[in-house]
C-alpha positions, 0 to 999 in steps of 0.5 A, spaced: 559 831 599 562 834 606 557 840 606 551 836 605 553 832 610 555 837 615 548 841 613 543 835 615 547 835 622 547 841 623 539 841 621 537 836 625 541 839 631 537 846 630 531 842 629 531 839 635 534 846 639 529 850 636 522 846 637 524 845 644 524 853 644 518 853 639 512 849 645 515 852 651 514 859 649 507 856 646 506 853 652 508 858 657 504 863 652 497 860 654 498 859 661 499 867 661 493 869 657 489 862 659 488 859 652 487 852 653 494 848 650 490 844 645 488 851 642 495 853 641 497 847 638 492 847 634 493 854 631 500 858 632 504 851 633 499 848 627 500 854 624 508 855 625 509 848 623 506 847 616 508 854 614 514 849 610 507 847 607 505 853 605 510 855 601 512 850 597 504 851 595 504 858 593 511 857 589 509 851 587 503 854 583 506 861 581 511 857 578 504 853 573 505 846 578 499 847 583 498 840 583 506 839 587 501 842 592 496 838 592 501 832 593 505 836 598 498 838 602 496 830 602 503 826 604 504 830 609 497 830 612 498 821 612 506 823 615 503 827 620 498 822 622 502 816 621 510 817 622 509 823 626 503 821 630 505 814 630 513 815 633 511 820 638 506 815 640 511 810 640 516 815 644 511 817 650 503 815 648 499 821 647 493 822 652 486 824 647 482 827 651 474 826 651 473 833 647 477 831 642 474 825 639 468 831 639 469 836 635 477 837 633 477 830 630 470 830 627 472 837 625 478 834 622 474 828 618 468 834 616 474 838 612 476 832 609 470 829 606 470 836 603 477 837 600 475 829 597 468 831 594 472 838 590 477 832 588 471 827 585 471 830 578 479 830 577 479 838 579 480 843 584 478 850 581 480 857 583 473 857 587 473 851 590 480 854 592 477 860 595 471 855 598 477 852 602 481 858 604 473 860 606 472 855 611 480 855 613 478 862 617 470 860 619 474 854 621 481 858 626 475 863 628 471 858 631 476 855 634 479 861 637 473 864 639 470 858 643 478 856 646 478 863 649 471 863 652 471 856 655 477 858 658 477 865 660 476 862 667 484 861 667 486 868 668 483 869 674 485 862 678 492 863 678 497 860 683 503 864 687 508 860 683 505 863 676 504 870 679 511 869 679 513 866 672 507 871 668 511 876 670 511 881 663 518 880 663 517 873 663 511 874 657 516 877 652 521 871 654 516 866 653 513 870 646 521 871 644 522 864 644 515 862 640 519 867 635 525 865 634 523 858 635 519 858 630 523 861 625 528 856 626 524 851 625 523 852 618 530 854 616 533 848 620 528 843 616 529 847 609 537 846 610 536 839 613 531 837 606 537 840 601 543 836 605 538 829 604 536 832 597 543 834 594 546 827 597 540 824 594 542 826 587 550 826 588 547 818 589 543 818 584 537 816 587 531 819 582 528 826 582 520 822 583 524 818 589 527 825 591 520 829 592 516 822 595 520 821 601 525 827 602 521 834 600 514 829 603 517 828 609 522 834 610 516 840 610 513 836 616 520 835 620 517 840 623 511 837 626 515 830 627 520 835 632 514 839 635 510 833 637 516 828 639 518 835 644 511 836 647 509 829 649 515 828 652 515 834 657 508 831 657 504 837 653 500 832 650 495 837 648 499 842 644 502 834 641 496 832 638 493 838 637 499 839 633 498 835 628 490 836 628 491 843 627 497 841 621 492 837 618 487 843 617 492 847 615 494 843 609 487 841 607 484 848 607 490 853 607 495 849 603 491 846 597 487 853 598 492 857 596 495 853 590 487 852 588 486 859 589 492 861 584 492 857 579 486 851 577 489 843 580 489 837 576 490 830 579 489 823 577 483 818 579 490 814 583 491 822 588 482 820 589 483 812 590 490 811 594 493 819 597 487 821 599 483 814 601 489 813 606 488 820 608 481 819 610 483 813 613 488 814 618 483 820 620 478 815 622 483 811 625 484 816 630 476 815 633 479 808 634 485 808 637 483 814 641 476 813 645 477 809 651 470 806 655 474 810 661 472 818 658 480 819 656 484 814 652 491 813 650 496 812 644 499 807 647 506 805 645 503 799 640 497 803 637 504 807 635 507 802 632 501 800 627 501 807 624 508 806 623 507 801 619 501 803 616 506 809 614 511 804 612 507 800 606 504 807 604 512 809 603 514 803 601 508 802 595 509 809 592 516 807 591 515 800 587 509 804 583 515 809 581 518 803 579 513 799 576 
C-alpha cells in the first residue's frame, strides 16, 4: 500500500511541475513564431494532452477491445467539458472570445454529430474509422493553416522586451520545455492512475468502478492540469483551446485509430446516455460562452453547474454498474 500511496503523490507532484513547463514553452513558442495561443492550444497542447487517449485506443484495439476506445474517447470528451472546463472555470473564469463561438465550437459540435451519425447502427466500422482519421488531418490542416495567416502580421510587430526574450537561445529553452513537459505529463498521469488503480483494487473496489472513474479520469489528467495552469497565468486561450482541441483528438484521432484497426460495436446506452451528454455539454458551451458584450466569461458559478453535471453523469454510471 506504501508504493501506491507514494506513486499517487509523486504523480500529482510531477503532474503539476510538468504542465506548468508544458504551457509555458507552448505559450513562449507561439509568441516566437506568432501562432495565436488558441491555435496552440487547440493543436500541440490538444495533441500533447490526449496522447494518454491515444494509446489506450491503439492498444485497446490490437489486444480485440476497440470498444474500451470508444468509451475512453467519450468519457473523457464530458470530463474535459465538465470536470475540467468546470473546475478551471470555478478556480479562474475562462475568458471565450467572439471567434470561438464562430468556428472552433461550431467546428467541434459539426464532428460531433459526425462521429453520432457513424454511431446510429450500433457500428463503427474500419472505413468510417478511416472517415474519421480523414477529417482529423482536414480538419489540423485548416486550423493550421488559417492560424498562421491570420496572425502572421505578429512576427513583424514586436516590442524591444521580446526581441529580447525571442532570442534563439531563448527558443530552444522555450521548445526544450514543451518537450520535456510533455513527456512528463503522460509519465506522471500514467503513474498517478497505477497508484489509484492498485489501491482501488488492494480495497476492492470492482474493476467496472475501476475503468469509469479512474482510467476515464486518469487519461485526462493531463488536460485538468494543463488548463488549471494556463488559466491561472491567465492564458485563457491555450485553456479553453485546451480542451476544444482535446475533444477533436478523441472523437477523430482516438476512436479513429481504434475503428480504423478493428470494427467498434457499442450498445444503443453509448448512443442514448455517453454520447447524449456528450453532445449536450458541447452545446452547453454557446450558452455559458456568449456574452451581448462581444467577449463572454465562464464565470465561477457557470463553473460550478458543469461540475455538477459531471457529478450526476459520474454518480449515474455508478448506480447502473450496480443496479
Amino acid at each position: 500500500m506504501l508504493l501506491p500511496l507514494l506513486a499517487i503523490l509523486v504523480g500529482l507532484v510531477l503532474l503539476v511541475w510538468s504542465a506548468d513547463r508544458f504551457v509555458d514553452g507552448a505559450a513562449s513558442t507561439a509568441s516566437y513564431f506568432g501562432m495565436p495561443p488558441l491555435l496552440i492550444g487547440m493543436v500541440i497542447v490538444g495533441f500533447g494532452t490526449s496522447a494518454p487517449e491515444m494509446v489506450v485506443s491503439a492498444f485497446s484495439a490490437l489486444q480485440g477491445n476497440p470498444g474500451l476506445a470508444l468509451g475512453n474517447a467519450y468519457g473523457s470528451n464530458i470530463t474535459n467539458i465538465a470536470l475540467i472546463l468546470g473546475f478551471t472555470a470555478v478556480i479562474s473564469p475562462v475568458l471565450v472570445r467572439p471567434q470561438v463561438l464562430r468556428r472552433e465550437l461550431p467546428l467541434l459540435t459539426l464532428v460531433t454529430a459526425l462521429s453520432i451519425w457513424q454511431l446510429w447502427d450500433g457500428v463503427i466500422s474500419r472505413l468510417e474509422g478511416c472517415i474519421l482519421l480523414g477529417v482529423f488531418f482536414l480538419v489540423m490542416g485548416w486550423s493550421i493553416w488559417r492560424g498562421m495567416r491570420e496572425n502572421k502580421e505578429i512576427i513583424h510587430d514586436r516590442s524591444e522586451e521580446d526581441e529580447t526574450a525571442e532570442s534563439p537561445s531563448s527558443l530552444g529553452k522555450s521548445i526544450f520545455s514543451l518537450v520535456i513537459g510533455f513527456i512528463l505529463l503522460v509519465v506522471s498521469s500514467k503513474i498517478l492512475v497505477w497508484g489509484a488503480v492498485e489501491i482501488a483494487q488492494k480495497l476492492g473496489v470492482s474493476d467496472i468502478i475501476i475503468g469509469l472513474t479512474i482510467v476515464a479520469l486518469g487519461t485526462s489528467l493531463p488536460e485538468l492540469a494543463s488548463s488549471v495552469i494556463a488559466a491561472r497565468k491567465g492564458e485563457d486561450d491555450i485553456a479553453l483551446g485546451n480542451i476544444i482541441g482535446s475533444n477533436l483528438f478523441n472523437t477523430l484521432a482516438v476512436v479513429g485509430i481504434a475503428g480504423s484497426i478493428a470494427p467498434i460495436t457499442a450498445g444503443q446506452e453509448v448512443l442514448y446516455r455517453d454520447a447524449l451528454v456528450m453532445s449536450l455539454l458541447t452545446v452547453s458551451l454557446f450558452i455559458i460562452g456568449y456574452s451581448f458584450r462581444g467577449k463572454g466569461i465562464i464565470n465561477r458559478f457557470e463553473g460550478a453547474g458543469l461540475l455538477v453535471c459531471y457529478a450526476g453523469y459520474t454518480s449515474y454510471l455508478i448506480y447502473s454498474a450496480f443496479a
